[in-house]
C-alpha positions as semicolon CSV with decimal commas, in nm:
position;residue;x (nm);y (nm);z (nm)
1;X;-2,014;5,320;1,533
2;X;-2,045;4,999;1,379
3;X;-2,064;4,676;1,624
4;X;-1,824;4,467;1,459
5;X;-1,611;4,611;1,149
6;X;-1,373;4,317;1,117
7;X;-1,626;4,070;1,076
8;X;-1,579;3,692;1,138
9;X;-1,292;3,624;0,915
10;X;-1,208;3,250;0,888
11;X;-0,807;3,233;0,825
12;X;-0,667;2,939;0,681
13;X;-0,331;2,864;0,783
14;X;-0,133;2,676;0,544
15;X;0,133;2,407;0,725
16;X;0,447;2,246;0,524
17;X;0,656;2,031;0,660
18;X;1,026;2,080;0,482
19;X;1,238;1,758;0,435
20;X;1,620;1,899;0,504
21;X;1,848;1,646;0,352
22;X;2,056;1,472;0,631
23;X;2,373;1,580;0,761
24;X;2,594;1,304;0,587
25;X;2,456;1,314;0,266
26;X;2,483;1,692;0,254
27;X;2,865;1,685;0,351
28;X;2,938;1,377;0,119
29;X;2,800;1,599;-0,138
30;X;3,008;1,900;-0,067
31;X;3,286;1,691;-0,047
32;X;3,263;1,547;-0,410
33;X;3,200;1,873;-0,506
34;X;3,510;2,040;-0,368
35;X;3,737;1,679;-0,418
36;X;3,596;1,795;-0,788
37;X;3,722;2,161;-0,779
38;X;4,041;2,007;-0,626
39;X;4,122;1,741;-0,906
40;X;4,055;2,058;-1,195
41;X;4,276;2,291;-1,033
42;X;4,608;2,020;-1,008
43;X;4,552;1,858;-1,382
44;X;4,531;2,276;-1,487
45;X;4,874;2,253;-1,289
46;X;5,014;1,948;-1,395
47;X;4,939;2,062;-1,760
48;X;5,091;2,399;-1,737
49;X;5,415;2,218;-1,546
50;X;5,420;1,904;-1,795
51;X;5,362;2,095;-2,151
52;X;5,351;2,521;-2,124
53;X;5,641;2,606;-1,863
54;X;5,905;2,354;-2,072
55;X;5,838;2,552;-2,394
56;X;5,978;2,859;-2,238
């Protein structure tokens, strides 16, 4: 039987400290992004209502 098998290991332990963005610049940046999605979508509309649906 061996007296100590595991030895004396020295572990390092690596630490980070994560910088989450803020709560209000993380919604005002989900907002543009939908108000974005938003302002495609009704000029798609207003296009197919202004220039394709008259032609029929």
């Amino acid at each position: 039987m061996e007296p100590n098998t595991t030895k004396d290991r020295s572990v390092e332990v690596e630490h980070r400290e994560v910088q989450h963005k803020s709560d209000s610049s993380l919604v005002a940046s989900t907002f543009i992004k939908y108000a974005a999605y938003v302002i495609i979508i009704f000029g798609i509309l207003f296009f197919l209502v202004r220039y394709v649906f008259p032609m029929f």
